[in-house]
N, C-alpha and C positions, 0 to 999 in steps of 0.2 A: 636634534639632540643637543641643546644648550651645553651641556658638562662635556662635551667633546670637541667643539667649538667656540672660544671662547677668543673676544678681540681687546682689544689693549684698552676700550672704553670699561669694559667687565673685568678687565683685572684690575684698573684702577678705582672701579665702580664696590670693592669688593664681591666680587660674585667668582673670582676664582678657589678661592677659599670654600667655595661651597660646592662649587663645580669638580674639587679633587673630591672631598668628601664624598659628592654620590658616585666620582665616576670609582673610587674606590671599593665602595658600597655594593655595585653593578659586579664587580668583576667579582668579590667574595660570594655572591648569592651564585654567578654564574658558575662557580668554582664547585659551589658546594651542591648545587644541582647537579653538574655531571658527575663529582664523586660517587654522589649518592643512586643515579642512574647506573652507574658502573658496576658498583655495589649490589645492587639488586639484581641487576643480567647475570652478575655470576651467578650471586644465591639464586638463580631462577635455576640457571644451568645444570649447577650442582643439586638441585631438588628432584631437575627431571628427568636429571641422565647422571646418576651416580653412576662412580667405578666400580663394574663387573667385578664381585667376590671371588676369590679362585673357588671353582663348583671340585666337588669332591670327587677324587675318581671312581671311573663304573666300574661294576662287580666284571666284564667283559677286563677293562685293563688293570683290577689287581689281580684277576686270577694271573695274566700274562705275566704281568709283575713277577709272581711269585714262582710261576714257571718256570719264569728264565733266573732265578736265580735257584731252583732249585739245580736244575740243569746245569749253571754254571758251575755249583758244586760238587755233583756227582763227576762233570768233567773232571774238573780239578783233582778229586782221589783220583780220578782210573790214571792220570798221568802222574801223579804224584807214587803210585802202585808200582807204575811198570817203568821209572826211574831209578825208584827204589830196589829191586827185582834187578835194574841193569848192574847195578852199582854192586850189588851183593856178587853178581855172578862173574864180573869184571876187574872187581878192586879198582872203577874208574868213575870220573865224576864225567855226566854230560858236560858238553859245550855249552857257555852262556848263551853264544847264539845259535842253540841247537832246536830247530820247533819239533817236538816230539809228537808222531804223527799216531799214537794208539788213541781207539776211541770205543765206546761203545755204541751199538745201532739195536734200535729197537723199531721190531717193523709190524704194524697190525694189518694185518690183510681180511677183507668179507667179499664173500663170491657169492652173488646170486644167479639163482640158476632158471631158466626156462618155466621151469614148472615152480617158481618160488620158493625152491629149498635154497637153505642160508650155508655155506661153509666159511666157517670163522677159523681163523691161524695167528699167532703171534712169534715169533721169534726174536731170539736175540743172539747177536751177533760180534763176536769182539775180536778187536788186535794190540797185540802187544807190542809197539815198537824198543827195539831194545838194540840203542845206535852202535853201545861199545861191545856188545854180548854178541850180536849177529855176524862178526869178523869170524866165528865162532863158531857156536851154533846158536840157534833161535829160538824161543819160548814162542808156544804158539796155541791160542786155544780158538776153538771156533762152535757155535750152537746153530744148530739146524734145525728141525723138525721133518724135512722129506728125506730124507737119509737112504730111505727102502721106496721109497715110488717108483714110479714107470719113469723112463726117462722121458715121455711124453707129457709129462704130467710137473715134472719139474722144467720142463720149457715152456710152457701155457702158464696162462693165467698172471698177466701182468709182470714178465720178467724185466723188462723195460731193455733188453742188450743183453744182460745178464750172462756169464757165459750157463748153460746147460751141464756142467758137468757137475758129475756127484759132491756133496758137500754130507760131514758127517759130524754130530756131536763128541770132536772130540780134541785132547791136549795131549800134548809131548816137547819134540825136539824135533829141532828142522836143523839140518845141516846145509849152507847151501855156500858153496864156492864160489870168491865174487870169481877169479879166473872164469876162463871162459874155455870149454872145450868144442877146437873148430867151429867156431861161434855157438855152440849151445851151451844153452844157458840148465845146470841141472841142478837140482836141490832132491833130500830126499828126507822121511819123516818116517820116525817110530813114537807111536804112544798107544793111549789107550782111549776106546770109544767110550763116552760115561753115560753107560746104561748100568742095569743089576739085572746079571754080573756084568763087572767088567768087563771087557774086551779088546784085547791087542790087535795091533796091526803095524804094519810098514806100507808107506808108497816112497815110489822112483818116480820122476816127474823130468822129462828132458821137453824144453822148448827153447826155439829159434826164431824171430823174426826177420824177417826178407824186406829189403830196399830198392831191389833192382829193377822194378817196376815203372819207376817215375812216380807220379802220385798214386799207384794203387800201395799200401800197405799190407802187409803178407805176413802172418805166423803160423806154423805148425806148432802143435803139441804133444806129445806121448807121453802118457800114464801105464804105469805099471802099480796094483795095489793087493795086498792081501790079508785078509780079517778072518780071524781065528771060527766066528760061526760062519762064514759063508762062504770061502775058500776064496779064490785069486779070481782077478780079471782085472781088464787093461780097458783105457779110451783114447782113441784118437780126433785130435782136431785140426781142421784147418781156417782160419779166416781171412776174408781180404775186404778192404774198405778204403774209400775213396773220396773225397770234398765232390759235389756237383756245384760249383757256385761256392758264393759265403754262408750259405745258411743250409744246404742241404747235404748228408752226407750217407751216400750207399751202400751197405755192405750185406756181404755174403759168407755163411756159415755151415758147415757141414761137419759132423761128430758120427762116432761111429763107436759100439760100447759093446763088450763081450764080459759075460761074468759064467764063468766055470758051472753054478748051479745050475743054471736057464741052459746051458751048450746051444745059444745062438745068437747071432749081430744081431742089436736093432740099431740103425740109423737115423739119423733126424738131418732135413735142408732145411735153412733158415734163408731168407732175401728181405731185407727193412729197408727202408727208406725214413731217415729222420730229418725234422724239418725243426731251426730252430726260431720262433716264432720273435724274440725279443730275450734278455738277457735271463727272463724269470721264471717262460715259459715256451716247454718245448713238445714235438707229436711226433709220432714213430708210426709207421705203417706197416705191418709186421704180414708174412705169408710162409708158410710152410709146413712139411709133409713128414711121415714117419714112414716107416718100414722097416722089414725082419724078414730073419729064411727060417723062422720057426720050424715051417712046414715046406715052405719057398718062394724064394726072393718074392717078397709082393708089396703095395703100399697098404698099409692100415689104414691110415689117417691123414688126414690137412686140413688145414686151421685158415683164418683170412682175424686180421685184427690190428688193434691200435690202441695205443697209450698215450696218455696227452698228462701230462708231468707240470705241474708248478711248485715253485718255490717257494713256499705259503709265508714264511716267516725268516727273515734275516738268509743265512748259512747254514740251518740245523733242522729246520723240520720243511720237508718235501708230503707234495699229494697229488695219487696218481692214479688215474680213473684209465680203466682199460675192459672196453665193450672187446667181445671175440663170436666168430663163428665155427662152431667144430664140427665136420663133420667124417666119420667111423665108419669103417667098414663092415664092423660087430652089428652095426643099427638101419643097414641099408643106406647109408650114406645121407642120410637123413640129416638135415643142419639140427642143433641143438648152440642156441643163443646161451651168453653168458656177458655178466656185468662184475668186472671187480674193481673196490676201492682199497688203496692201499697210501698207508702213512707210514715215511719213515721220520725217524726222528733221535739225533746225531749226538752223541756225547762225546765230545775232544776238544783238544787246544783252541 
């Protein structure tokens, strides 16, 4: 390569002069060769792998989309309602950093049955918190739909713990002294059930929880209630429950229900065992028995079942599949399978 090496005979001979020349020459071609190589690899790159368009969302995530903010809104009134409602009955403004815990729950429940009949249920279920009114008394509405069942009947079929005792469409006032007499805890409620007609009633409600156990945890309840169609009756309960480990915990349930119409107990034993599988998703192992002295003391019924519960979406919508075996004393004891699914799903803060 002459123009690279060049001796003092060739630069006197003129021939350096020609030798910058090509070596000048060399270096611009080789310059402009790899621009040009450079140049093309991108545009190759960029032909064959453009950047990914944002793709539009699927009809699955704007339905969600619009879900939750419908959701979010309906929250928002019910809290904004029952603020409103404290303030009027108070002359008080909430606390800034007061989380106001009223929500609505709406829960669709489908049973199917052995012989593939369908029982469909929806309900809705609401609370009013009302932080400066409840010093007070309390506004308080609640929506049921089993109101009149068997008390067998409102403990089956995917309660998930639930307690078993009667629940009724209905609103008024709750008075409930935070004081505490000899540790119980009592509140008591006059309103009316909202059917047509109307319907008054009053309940007395005294409950106590127990610590002297060590880990077992302990409460008694007694109810005293009375409604203008069906006369007076009382319910007793007692429950206790305990950790087995971090993730399992045991308890046991016993109720006991007398209503003036009927003139007899029926009883119900409950025994679960729930397992909780991960933060999202949890199983309950449910057994237990009924019985009445109707006619005398005898067992009707007992049930064997489970509920397996996930947290399908954020904090607000739960789903819970609960397979059950029932078997009656009315049918020869005969098992009768049962599958329910049930969605609840949460409107609050």
């Amino acid at each position: 390569m002459p123009f690279f090496c060049l001796d003092d005979a060739d630069r006197r001979s003129g021939r350096y002069s020609q030798g910058m020349a090509a070596r000048n020459t060399f270096l611009k071609t080789a310059l402009y060769i790899l621009l040009t190589f450079l140049f093309c690899s991108a545009a190759a790159v960029v032909v064959a792998e453009p950047l990914p368009a944002p793709s539009p969302p699927s009809f699955i995530e704007r339905t969600m989309e619009s879900a939750e903010a419908t959701r979010d809104q309906w929250s928002e009134n019910w809290v904004v309602f029952a603020e409103s409602v404290d303030r009027y009955l108070s002359n008080e403004d909430t606390a800034e950093d007061y989380s106001n815990e009223s929500y609505l729950k709406l829960q669709l429940r489908q049973t199917i049955g052995e012989r593939g009949e369908l029982e469909s249920d929806v309900r809705l279920r609401a609370k009013v918190d009302l932080p400066n009114t409840k010093r007070k008394t309390k506004l308080f509405f609640n929506s049921d739909a089993d109101a009149n069942n068997p008390l067998e009947e409102r403990v089956r079929g995917g309660s998930s713990g639930e307690r078993p005792s009667r629940e009724e469409s209905v609103t008024g006032l709750e008075i409930s002294p935070l004081s505490e007499w000899h540790h119980w805890k009592r509140s008591a409620r006059i309103g009316i059930r909202v059917r047509t007609p109307l319907v008054p009633f009053a309940r007395l409600r005294l409950r106590r929880p127990f610590s002297d156990w060590g880990e077992w945890q302990r409460e008694f309840q007694q109810e005293f209630w009375w409604f203008r169609d069906k006369g007076w009756g009382e319910s007793t309960e007692y429950t206790m429950s305990r950790p087995l480990g971090e993730r399992y915990r045991l308890r046991y349930f016993t109720g006991l229900e007398f209503e003036d119409r009927n003139d007899f107990f029926e009883n119900v034993q409950l025994l679960s065992l729930s397992y909780r599988i991960n933060e999202r998703e949890s199983m309950e192992y449910r057994l237990g028995g009924f019985a009445n002295n109707e006619h005398r003391s005898r067992l009707t019924a007992y049930f064997v079942g489970a509920n397996y519960r996930n947290q399908i979406h954020e904090d607000w919508v739960y789903f819970t599949v609960s397979p059950e075996l029932y078997f009656a004393r009315d049918e020869g004891w005969d098992a009768e399978a049962s599958l329910t699914f049930r969605l609840d799903v949460f409107f609050s803060e």
